[in-house]
N, C-alpha and C positions, 0 to 999 in steps of 0.2 A: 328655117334660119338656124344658125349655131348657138342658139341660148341655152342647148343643152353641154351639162360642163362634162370635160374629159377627165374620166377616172384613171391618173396615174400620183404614183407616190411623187412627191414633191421632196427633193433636196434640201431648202433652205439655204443651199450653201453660201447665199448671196448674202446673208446675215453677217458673214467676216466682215463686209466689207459695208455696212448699214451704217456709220457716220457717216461716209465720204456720200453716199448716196443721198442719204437724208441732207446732209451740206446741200448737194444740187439739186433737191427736190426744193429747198429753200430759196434757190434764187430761179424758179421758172413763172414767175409773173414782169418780169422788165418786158414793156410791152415793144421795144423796138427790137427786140431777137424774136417775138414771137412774130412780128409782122414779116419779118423774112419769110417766114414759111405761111404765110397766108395767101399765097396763091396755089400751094399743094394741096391746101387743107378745103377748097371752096368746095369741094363735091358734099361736104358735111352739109353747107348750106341750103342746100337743093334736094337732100337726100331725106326723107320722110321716117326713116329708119331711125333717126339719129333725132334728140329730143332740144329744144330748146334751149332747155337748162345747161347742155352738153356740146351746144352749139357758143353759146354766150361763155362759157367757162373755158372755151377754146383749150378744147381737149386734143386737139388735133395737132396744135403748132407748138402746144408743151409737149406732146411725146414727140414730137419731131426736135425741140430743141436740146429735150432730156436729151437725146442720139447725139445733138453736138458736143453735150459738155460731158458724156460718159466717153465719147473717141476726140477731145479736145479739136472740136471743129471740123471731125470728120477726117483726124490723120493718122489715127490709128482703127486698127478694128474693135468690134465689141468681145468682150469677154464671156463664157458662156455666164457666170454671175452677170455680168450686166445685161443678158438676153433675159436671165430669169426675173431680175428684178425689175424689168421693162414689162414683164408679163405680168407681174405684183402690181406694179405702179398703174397698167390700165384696167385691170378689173378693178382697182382700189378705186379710182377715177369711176368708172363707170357707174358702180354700186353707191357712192355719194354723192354724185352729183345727181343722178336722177337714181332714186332705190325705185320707182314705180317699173321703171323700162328697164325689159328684158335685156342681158348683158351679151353682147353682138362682138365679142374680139376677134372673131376669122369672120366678120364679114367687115369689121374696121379693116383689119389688115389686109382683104384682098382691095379694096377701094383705092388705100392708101398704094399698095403697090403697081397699082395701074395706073398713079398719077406721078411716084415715082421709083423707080423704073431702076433704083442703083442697086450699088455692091450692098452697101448698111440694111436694106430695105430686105431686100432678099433673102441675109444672112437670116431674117428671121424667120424663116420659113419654118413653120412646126412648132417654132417656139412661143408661140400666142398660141392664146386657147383659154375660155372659160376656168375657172377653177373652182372645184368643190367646195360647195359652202364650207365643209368642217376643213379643207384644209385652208382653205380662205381663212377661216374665222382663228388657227392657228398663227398662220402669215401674221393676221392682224394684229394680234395680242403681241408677238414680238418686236411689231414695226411700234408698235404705240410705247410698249414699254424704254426703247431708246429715245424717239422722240422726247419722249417725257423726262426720259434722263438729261439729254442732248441740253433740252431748256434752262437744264439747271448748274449743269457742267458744260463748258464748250473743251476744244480739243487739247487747248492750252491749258489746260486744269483751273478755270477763273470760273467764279460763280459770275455765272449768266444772267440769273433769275430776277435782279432786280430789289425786291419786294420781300419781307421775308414770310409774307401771308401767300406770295404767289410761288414763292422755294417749296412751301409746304405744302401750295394745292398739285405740283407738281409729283412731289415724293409721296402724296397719298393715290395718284392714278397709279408710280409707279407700284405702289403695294395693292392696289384693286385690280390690275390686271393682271400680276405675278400670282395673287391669291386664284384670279379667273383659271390661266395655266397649270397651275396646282391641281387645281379639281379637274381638270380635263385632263391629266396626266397620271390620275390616282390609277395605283396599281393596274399602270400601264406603262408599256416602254418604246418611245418614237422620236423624232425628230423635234417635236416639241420639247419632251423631255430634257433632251441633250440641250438645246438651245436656250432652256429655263435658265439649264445648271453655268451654261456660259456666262448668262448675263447678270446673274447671282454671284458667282466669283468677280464679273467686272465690279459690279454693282459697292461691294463689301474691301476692293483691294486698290480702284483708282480714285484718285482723288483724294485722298484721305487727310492730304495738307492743304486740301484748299478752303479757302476762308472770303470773306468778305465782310471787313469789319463792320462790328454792330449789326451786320444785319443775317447772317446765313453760313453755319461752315458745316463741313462732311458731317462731325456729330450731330446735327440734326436733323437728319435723314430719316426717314422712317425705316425702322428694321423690316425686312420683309418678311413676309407669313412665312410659317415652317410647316414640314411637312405633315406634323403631330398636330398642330393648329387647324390645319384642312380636315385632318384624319378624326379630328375635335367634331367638328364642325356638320363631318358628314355622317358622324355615326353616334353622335350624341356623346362622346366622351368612351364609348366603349373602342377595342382596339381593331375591331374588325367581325363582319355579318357571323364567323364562323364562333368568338366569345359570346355573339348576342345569343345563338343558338345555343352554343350550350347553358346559358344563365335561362333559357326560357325552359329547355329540359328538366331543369336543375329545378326552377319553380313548380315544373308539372310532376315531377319526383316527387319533391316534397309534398306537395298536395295530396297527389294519390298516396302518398304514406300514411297523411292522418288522415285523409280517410277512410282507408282499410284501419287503422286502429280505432277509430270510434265507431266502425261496423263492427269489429270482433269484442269492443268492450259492452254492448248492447248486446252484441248475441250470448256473456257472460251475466250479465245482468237479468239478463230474460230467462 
């Protein structure tokens, strides 16, 4: 089967466009758009491949309805960002809703293209495919860090949140998985990196008037980690492996110095 994932560099570039997505990922439970597509989806049913848990979560007729609301009902085409982030959206599905079963995206998709047969279906050809845990677990940390924002800002700049104990459990995931991104980014440079540094400039320049009286406004966000903070964090306060090294030579100098001098004042003394 296909549970082995394809090793190729992953874009990200679907990230520009990660509100409007996360928007329609928020409305894929109305159970009467998903019953449309439950007579494409039935070979799930029958198909032993596919887990219970993944069968009752009706994975099938959400990425089919994702399809209508990323091409407004199927009247435009998909974009390669919406191919990519369709490929996010079903490993991300696959990997939560059941983590025990092996992750099957090209045998999902050849299934699903035998039952239907169109132009949308097709276009995805190649474009499904496992994805590498580490770039998976990159994808992930940027998809949660907006979400998390998303919760507390919506698009119109209104505090979302509610609560202002639920404002703050939000603005501390966004700083525990911006701190996660940090350390997986330490003296390295990649698509994570760049994507950190976007969501850090959104993070610190929208919203900055938005309020909700007595209970929640911009100032109270949590600042996010810094990069001296991680760099704190990973090397115990020193600035990097190549200062610890020389502080340790620097120990072992010294040492062997007084040691050779209470050998030579002993061999004076004798």
């Amino acid at each position: 089967m296909d549970s082995q994932a394809v090793l190729r560099e992953e874009s990200h570039k679907f990230f520009k466009d990660i509100k409007k997505y996360l928007s329609h990922n928020d409305n894929l439970n109305v159970a009467e758009k998903l019953d449309k597509h439950e007579t494409a989806c039935e070979f799930m049913s029958s198909d032993t491949m596919f887990t219970e848990k993944q069968r009752r979560n009706r994975l099938c007729e959400k990425f089919n309805y994702l399809i209508d609301l990323l091409t407004i009902e199927r009247t435009k085409n998909l974009s390669e960002c919406d191919k990519e982030y369709l490929n996010f959206w079903l490993n991300d599905e696959l990997r939560t809703t059941d983590d025990k079963s092996p992750i099957r995206i090209k045998y999902f998709y050849d299934k699903l293209k035998q039952k239907i047969p169109d132009s949308y279906i097709n276009s995805l050809e190649g474009k499904l495919y496992n994805i590498t845990d580490e770039h998976f677990e990159n994808m992930r940390i940027l998809n949660n860090l907006y979400k998390n924002y998303g919760k507390i800002f919506n698009e119109e700049h209104n505090v979302v949140c509610g609560r202002k104990e639920k404002c703050l459990e939000y603005s501390n995931i966004c700083y525990d998985e911006y701190k996660t991104g940090l350390i997986r980014c330490f003296n390295k440079h990649g698509k994570l990196c760049e994507e950190l540094s976007k969501f850090k400039n959104m993070y610190i320049s929208e919203n900055t008037n938005a309020t909700l009286s007595g209970v929640f406004s911009y100032d109270e966000l949590k600042e996010l980690p810094r990069h001296e903070d991680v760099q704190y964090e990973l090397y115990g306060g020193l600035n990097s492996w190549k200062n610890l090294t020389m502080m340790i030579f620097s120990i072992l100098g010294s040492t062997i110095g007084l040691l050779f001098y209470f050998y030579k004042v002993k061999n004076i003394n004798s």
